[in-house]
N, CA, C, O and CB atoms as a CASP TS submission, in Angstrom:
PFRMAT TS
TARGET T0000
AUTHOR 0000-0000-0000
METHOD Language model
MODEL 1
PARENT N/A
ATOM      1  N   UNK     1     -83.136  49.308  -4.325  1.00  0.00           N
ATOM      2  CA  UNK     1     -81.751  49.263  -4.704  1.00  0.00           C
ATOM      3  C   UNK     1     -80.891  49.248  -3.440  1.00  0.00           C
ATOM      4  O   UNK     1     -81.172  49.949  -2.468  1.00  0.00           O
ATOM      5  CB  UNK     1     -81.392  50.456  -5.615  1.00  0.00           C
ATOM      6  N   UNK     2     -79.916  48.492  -3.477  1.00  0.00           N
ATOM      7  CA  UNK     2     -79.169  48.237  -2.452  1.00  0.00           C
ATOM      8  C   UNK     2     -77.713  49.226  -2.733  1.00  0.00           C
ATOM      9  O   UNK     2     -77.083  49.432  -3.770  1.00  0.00           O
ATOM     10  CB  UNK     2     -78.983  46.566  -2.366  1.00  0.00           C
ATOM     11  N   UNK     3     -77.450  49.852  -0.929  1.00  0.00           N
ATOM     12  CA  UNK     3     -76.299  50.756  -1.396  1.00  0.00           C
ATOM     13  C   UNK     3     -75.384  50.187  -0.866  1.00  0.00           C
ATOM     14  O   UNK     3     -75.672  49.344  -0.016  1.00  0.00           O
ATOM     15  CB  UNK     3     -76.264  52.181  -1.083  1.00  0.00           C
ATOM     16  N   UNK     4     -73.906  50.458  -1.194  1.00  0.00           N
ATOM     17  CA  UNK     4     -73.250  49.857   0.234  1.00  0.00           C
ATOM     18  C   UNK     4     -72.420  51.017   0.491  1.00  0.00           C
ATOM     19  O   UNK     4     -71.823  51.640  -0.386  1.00  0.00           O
ATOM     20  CB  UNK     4     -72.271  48.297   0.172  1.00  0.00           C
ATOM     21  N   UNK     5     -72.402  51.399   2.281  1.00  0.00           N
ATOM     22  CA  UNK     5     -72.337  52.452   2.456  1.00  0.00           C
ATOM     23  C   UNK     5     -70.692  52.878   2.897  1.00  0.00           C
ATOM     24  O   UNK     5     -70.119  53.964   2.979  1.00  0.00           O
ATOM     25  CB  UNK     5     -73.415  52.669   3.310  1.00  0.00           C
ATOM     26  N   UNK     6     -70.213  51.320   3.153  1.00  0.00           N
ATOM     27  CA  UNK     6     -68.920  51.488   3.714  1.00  0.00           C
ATOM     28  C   UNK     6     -68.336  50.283   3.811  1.00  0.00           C
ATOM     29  O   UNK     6     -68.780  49.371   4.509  1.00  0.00           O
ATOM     30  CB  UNK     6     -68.905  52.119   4.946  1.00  0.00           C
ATOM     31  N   UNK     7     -67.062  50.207   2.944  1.00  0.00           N
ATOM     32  CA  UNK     7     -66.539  48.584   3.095  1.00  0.00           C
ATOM     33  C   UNK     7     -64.920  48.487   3.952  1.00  0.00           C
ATOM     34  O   UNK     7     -63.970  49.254   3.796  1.00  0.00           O
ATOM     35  CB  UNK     7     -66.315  47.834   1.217  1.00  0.00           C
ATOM     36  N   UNK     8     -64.994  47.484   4.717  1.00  0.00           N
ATOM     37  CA  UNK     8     -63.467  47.462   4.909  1.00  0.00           C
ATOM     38  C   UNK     8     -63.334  46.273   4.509  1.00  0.00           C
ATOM     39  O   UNK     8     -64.194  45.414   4.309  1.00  0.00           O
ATOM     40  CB  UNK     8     -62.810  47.721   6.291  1.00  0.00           C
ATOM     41  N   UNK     9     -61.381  46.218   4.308  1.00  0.00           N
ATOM     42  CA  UNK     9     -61.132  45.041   3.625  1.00  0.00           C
ATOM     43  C   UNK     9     -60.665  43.915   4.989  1.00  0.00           C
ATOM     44  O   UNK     9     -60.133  44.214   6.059  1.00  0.00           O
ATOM     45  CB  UNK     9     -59.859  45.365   2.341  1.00  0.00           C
ATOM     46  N   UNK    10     -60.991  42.874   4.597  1.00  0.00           N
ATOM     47  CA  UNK    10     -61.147  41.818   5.176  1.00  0.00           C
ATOM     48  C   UNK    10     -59.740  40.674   4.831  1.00  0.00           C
ATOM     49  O   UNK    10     -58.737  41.003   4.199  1.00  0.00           O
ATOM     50  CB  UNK    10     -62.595  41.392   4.720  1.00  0.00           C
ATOM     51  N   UNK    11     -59.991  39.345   5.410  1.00  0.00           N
ATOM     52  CA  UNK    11     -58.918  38.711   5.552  1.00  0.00           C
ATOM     53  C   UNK    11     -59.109  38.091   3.711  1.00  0.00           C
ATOM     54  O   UNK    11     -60.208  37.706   3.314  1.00  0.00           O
ATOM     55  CB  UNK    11     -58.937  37.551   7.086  1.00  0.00           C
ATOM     56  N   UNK    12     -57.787  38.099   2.732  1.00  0.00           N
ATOM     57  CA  UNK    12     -57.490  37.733   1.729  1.00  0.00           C
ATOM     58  C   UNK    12     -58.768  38.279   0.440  1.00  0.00           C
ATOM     59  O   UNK    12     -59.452  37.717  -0.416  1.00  0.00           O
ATOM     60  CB  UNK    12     -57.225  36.260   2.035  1.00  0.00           C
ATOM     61  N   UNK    13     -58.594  39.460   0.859  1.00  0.00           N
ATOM     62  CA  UNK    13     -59.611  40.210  -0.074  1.00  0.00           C
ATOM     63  C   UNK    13     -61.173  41.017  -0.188  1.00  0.00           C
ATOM     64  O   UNK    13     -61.627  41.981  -0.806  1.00  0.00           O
ATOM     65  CB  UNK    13     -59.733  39.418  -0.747  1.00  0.00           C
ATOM     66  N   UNK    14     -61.788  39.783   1.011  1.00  0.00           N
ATOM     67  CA  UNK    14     -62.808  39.534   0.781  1.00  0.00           C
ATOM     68  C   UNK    14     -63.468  41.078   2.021  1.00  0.00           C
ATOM     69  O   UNK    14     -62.842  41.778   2.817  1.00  0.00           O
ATOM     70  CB  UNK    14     -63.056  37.732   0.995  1.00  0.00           C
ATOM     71  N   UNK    15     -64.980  41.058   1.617  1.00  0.00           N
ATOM     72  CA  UNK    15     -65.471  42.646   2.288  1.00  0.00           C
ATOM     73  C   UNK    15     -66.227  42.205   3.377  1.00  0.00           C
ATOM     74  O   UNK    15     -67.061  41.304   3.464  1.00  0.00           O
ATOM     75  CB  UNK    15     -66.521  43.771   1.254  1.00  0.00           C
ATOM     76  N   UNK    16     -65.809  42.959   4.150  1.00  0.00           N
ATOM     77  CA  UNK    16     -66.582  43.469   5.516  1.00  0.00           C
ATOM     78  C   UNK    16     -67.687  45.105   5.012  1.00  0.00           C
ATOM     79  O   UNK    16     -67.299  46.248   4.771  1.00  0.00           O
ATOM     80  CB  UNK    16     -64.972  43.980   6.974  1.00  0.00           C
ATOM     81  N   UNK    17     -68.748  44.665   5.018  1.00  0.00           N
ATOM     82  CA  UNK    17     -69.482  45.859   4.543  1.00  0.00           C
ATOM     83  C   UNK    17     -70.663  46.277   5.178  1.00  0.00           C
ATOM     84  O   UNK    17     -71.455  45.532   5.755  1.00  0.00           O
ATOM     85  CB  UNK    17     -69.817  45.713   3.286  1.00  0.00           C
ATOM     86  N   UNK    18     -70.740  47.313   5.071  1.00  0.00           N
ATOM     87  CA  UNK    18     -72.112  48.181   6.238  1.00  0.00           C
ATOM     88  C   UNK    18     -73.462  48.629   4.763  1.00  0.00           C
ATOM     89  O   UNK    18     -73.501  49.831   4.499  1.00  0.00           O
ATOM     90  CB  UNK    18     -71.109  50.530   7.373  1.00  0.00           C
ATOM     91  N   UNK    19     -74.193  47.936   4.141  1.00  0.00           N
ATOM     92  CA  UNK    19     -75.442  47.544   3.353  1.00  0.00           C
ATOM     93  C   UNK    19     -76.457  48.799   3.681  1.00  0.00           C
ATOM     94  O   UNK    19     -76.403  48.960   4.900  1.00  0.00           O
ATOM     95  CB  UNK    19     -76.105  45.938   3.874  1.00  0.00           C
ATOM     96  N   UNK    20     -77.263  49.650   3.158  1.00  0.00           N
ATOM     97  CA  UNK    20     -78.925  49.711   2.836  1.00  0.00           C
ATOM     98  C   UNK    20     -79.628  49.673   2.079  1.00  0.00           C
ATOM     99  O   UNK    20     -79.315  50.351   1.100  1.00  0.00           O
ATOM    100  CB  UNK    20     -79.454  50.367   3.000  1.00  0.00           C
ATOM    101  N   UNK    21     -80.503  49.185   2.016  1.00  0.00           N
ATOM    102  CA  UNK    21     -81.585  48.930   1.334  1.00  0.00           C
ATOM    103  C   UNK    21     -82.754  49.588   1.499  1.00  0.00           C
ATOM    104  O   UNK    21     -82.793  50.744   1.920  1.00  0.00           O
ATOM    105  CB  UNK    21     -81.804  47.861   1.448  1.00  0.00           C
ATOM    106  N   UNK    22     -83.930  48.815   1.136  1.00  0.00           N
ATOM    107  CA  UNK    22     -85.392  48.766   1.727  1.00  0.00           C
ATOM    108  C   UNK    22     -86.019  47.460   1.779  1.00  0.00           C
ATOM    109  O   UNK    22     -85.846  46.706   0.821  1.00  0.00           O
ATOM    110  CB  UNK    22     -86.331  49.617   0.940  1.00  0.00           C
ATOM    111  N   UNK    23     -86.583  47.163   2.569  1.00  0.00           N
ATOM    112  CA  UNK    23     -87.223  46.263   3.452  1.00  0.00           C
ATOM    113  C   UNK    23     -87.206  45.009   2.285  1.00  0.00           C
ATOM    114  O   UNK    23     -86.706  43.898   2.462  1.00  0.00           O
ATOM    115  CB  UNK    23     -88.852  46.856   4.108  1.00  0.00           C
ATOM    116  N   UNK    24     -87.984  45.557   0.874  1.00  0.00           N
ATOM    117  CA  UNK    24     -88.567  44.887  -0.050  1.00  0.00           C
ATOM    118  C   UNK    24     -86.582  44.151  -0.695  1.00  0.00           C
ATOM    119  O   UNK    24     -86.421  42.931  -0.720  1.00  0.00           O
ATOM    120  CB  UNK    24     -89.826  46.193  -1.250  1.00  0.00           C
ATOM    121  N   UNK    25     -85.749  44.818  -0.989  1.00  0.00           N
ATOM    122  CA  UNK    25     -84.873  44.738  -1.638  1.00  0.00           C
ATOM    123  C   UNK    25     -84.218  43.678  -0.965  1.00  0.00           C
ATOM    124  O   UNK    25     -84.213  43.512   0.254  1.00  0.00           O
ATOM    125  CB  UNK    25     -84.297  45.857  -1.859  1.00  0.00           C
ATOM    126  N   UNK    26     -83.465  42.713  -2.124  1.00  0.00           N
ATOM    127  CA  UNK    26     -82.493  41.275  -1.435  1.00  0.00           C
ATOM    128  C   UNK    26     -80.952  41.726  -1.065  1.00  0.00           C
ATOM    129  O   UNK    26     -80.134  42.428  -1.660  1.00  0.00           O
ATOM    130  CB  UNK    26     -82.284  39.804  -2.790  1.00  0.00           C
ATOM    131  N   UNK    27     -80.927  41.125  -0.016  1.00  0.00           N
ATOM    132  CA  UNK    27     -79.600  41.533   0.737  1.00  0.00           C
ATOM    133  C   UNK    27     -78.794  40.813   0.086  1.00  0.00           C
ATOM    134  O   UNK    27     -79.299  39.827  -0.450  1.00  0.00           O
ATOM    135  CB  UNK    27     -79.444  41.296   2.264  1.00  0.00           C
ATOM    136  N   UNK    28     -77.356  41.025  -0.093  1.00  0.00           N
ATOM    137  CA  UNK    28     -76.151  40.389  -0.900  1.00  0.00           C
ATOM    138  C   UNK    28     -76.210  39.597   0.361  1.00  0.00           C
ATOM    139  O   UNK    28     -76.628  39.848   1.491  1.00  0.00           O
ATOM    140  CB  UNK    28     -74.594  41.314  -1.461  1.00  0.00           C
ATOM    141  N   UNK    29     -75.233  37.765  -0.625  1.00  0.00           N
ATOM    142  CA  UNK    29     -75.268  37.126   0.061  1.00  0.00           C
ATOM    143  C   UNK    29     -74.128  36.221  -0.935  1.00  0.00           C
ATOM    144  O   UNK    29     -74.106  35.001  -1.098  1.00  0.00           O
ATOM    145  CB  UNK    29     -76.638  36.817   0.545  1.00  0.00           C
ATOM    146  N   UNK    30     -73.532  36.893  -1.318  1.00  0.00           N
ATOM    147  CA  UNK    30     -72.480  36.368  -2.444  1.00  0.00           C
ATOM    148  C   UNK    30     -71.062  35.901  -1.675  1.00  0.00           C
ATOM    149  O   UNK    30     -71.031  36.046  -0.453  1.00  0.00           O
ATOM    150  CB  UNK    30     -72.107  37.724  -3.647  1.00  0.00           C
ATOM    151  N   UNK    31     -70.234  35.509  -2.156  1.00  0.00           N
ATOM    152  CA  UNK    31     -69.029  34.901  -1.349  1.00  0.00           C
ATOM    153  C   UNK    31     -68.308  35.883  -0.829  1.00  0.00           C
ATOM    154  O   UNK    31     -67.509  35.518   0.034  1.00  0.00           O
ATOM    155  CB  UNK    31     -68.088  34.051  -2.118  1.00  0.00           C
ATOM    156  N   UNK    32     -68.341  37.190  -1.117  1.00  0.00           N
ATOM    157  CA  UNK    32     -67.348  38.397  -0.636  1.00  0.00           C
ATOM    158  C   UNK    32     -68.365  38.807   0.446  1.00  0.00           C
ATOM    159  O   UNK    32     -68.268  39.958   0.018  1.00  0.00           O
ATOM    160  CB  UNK    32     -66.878  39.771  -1.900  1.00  0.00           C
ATOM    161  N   UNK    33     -69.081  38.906   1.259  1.00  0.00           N
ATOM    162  CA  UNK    33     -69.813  39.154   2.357  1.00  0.00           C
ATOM    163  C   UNK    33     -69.162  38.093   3.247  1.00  0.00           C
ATOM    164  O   UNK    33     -69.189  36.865   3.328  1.00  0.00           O
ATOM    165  CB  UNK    33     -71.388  39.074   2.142  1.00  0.00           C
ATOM    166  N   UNK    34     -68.393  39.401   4.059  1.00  0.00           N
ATOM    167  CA  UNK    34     -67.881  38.266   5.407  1.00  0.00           C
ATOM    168  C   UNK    34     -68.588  38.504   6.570  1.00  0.00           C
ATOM    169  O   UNK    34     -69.241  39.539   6.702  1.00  0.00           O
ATOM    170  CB  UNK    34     -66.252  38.394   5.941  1.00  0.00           C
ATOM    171  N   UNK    35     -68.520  37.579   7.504  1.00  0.00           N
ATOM    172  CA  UNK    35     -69.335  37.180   8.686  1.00  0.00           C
ATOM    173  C   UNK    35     -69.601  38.576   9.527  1.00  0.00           C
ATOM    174  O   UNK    35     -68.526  38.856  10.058  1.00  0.00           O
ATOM    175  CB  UNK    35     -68.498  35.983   9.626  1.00  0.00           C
ATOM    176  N   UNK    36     -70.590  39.560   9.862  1.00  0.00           N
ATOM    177  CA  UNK    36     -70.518  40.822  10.855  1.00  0.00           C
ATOM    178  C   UNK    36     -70.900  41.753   9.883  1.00  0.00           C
ATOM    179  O   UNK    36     -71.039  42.898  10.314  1.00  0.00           O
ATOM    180  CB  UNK    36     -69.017  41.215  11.626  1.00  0.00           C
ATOM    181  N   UNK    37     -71.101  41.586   8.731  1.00  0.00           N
ATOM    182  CA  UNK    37     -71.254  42.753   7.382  1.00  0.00           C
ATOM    183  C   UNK    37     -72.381  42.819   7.890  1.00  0.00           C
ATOM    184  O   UNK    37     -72.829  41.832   8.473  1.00  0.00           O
ATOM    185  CB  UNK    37     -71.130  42.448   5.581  1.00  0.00           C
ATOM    186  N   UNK    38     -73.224  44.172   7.779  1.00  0.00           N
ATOM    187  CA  UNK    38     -74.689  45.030   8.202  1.00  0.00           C
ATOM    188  C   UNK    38     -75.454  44.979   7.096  1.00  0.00           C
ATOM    189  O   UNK    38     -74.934  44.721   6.010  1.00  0.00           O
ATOM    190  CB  UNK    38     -74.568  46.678   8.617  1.00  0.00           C
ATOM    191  N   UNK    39     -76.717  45.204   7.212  1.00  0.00           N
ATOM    192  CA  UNK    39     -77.680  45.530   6.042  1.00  0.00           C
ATOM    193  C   UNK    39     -78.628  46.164   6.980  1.00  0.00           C
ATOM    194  O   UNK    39     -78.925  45.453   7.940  1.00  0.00           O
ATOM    195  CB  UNK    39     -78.324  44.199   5.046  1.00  0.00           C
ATOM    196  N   UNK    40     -79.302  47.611   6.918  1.00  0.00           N
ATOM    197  CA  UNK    40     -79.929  48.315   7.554  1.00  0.00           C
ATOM    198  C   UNK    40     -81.161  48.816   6.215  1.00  0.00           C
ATOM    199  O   UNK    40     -81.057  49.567   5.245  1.00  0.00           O
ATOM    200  CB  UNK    40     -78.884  49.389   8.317  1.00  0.00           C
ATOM    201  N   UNK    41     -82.210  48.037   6.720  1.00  0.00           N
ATOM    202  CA  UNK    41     -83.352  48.820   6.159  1.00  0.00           C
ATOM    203  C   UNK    41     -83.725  50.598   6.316  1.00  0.00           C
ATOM    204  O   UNK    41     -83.982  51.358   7.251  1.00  0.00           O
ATOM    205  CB  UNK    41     -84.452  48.077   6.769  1.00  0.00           C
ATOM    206  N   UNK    42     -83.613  50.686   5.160  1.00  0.00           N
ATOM    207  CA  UNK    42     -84.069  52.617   5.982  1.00  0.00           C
ATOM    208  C   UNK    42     -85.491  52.202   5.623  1.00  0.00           C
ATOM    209  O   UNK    42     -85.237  53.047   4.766  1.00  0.00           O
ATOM    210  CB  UNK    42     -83.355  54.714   4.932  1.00  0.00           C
ATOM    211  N   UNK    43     -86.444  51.862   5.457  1.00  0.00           N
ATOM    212  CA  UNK    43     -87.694  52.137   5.772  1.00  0.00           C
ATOM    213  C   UNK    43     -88.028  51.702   6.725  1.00  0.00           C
ATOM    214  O   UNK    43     -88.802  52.523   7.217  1.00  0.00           O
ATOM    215  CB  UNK    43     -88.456  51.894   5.066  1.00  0.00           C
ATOM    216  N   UNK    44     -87.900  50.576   7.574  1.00  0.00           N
ATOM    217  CA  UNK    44     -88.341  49.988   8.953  1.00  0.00           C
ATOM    218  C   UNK    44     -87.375  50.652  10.110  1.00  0.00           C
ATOM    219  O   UNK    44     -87.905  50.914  11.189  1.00  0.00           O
ATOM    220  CB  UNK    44     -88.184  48.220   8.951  1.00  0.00           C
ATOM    221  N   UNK    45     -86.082  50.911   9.936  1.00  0.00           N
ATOM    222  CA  UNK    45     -84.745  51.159  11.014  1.00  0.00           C
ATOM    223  C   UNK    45     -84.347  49.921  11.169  1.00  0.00           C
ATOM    224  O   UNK    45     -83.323  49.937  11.852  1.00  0.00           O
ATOM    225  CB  UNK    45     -85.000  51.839  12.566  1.00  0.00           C
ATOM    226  N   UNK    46     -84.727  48.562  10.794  1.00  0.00           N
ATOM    227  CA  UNK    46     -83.823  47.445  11.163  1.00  0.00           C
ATOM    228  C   UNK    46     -82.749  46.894  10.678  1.00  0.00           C
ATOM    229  O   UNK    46     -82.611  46.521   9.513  1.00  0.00           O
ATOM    230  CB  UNK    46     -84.324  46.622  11.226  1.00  0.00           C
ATOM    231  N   UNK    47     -81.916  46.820  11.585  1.00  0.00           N
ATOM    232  CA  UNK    47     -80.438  46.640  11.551  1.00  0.00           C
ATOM    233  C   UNK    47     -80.252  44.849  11.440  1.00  0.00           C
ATOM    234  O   UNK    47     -80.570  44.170  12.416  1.00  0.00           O
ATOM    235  CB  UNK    47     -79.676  47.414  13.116  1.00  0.00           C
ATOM    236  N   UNK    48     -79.760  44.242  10.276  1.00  0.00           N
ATOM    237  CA  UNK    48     -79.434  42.743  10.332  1.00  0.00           C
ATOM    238  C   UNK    48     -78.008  42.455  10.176  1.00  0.00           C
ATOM    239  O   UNK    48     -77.172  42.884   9.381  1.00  0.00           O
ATOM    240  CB  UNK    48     -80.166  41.971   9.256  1.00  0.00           C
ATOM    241  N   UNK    49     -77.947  41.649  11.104  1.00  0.00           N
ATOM    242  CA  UNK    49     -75.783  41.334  10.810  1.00  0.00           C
ATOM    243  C   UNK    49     -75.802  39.807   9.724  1.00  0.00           C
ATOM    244  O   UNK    49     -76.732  39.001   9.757  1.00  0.00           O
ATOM    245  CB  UNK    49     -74.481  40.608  13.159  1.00  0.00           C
ATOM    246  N   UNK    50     -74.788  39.688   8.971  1.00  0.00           N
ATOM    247  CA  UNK    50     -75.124  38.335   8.345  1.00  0.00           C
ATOM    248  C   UNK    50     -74.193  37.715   9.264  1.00  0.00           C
ATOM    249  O   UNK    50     -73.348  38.234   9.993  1.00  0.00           O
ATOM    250  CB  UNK    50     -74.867  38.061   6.637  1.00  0.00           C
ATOM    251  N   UNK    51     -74.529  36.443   9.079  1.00  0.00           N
ATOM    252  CA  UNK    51     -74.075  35.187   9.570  1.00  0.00           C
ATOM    253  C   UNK    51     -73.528  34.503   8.493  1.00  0.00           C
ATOM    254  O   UNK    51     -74.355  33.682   8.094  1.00  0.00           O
ATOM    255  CB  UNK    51     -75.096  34.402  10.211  1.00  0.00           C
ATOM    256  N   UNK    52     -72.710  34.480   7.976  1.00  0.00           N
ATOM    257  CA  UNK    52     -71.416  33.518   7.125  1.00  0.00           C
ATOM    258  C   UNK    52     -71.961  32.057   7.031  1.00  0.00           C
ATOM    259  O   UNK    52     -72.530  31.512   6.085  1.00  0.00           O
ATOM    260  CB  UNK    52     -69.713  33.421   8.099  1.00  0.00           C
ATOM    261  N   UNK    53     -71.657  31.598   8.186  1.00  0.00           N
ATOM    262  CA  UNK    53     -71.939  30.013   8.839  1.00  0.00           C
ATOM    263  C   UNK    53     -73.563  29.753   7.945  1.00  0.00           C
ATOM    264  O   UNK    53     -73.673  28.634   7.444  1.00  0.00           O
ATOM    265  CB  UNK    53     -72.145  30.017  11.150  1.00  0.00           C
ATOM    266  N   UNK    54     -74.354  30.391   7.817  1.00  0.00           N
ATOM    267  CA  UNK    54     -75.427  29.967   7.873  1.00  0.00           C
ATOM    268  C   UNK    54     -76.316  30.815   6.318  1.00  0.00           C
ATOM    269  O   UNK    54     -77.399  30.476   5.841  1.00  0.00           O
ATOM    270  CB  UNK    54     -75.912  30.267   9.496  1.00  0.00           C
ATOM    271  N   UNK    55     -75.557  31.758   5.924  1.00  0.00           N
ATOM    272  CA  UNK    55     -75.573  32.198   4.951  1.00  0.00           C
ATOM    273  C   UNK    55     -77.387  32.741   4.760  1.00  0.00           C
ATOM    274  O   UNK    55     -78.202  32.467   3.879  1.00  0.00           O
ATOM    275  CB  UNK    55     -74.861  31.126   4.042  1.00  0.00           C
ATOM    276  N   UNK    56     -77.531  33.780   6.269  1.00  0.00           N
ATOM    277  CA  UNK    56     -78.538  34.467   6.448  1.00  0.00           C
ATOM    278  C   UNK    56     -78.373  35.642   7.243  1.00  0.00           C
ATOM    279  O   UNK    56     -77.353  35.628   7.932  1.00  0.00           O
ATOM    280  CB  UNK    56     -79.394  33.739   6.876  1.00  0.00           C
ATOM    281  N   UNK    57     -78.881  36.352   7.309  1.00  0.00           N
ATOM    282  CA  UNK    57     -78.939  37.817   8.140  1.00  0.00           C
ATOM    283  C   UNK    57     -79.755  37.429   9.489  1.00  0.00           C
ATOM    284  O   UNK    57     -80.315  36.356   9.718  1.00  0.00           O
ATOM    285  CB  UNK    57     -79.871  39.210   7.171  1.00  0.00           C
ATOM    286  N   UNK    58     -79.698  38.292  10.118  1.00  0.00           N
ATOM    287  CA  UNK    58     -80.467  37.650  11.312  1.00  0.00           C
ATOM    288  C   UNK    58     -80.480  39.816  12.060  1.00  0.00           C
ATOM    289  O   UNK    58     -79.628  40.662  11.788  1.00  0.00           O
ATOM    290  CB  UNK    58     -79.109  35.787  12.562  1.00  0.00           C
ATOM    291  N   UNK    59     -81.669  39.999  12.907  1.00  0.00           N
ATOM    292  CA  UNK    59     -81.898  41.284  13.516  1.00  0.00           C
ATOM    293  C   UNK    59     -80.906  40.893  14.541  1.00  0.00           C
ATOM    294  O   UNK    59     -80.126  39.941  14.550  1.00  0.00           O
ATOM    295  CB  UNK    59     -83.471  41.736  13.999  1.00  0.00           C
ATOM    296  N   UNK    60     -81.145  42.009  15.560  1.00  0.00           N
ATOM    297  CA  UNK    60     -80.615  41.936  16.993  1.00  0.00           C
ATOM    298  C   UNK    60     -81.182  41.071  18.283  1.00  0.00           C
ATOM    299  O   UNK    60     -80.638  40.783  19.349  1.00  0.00           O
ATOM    300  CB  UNK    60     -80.676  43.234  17.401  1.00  0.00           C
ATOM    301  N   UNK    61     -82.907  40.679  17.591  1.00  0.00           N
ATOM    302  CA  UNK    61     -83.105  39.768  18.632  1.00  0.00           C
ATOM    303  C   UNK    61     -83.418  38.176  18.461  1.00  0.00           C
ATOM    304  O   UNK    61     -84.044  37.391  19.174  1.00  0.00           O
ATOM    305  CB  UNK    61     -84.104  40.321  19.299  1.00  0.00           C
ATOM    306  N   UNK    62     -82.502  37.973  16.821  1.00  0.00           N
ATOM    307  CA  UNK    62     -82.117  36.942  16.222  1.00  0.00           C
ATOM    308  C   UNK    62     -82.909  36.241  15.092  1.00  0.00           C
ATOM    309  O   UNK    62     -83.016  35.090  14.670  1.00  0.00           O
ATOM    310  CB  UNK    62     -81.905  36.207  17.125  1.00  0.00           C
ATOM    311  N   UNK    63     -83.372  37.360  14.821  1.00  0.00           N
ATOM    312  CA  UNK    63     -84.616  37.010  13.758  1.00  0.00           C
ATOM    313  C   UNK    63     -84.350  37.051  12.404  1.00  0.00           C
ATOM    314  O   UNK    63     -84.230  38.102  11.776  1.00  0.00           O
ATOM    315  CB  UNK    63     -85.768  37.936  13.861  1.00  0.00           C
ATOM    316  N   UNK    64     -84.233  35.714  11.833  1.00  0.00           N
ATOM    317  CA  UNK    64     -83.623  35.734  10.494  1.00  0.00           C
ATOM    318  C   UNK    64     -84.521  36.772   9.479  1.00  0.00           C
ATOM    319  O   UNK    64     -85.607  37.148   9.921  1.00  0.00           O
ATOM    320  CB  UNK    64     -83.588  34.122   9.903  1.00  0.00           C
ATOM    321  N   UNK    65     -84.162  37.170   8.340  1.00  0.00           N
ATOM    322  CA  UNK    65     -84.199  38.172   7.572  1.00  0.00           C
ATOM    323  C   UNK    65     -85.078  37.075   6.609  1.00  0.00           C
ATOM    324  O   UNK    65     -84.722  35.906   6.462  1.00  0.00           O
ATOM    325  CB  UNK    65     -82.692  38.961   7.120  1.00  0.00           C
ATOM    326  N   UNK    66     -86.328  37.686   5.961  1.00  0.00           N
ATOM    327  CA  UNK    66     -87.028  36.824   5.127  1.00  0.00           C
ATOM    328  C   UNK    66     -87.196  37.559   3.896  1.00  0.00           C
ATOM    329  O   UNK    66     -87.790  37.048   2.947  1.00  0.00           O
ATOM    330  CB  UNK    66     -88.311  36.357   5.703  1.00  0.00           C
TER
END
């Protein structure tokens, strides 16, 4: 189950949001996820930022989210 832990509001509505999950669980990827929103696995510790443009998460050393 996906939580979301903290949202700010963004330009014309839309959310800037800080995500956890678990590893297994699908990250939102719906039109209100703006570009820099987090999704942090608590079972691994990995931290993914989404990418808007490309409409994927990606880690810190650019590794898209599968």
């Amino acid at each position: 189950m996906v939580s979301i832990l903290k949202i700010n509001a963004g330009s014309g509505g839309r959310l800037l949001a800080d995500y956890a999950g678990l590893a297994t669980d699908t990250a939102p990827t719906d039109d209100d996820c703006l570009n820099g929103s987090t999704f942090y696995e608590i079972d691994t510790g990995t931290t993914y930022h989404f990418d808007e443009e490309n409409d994927t998460w990606y880690d810190e050393t650019g590794t898209a989210r599968t």
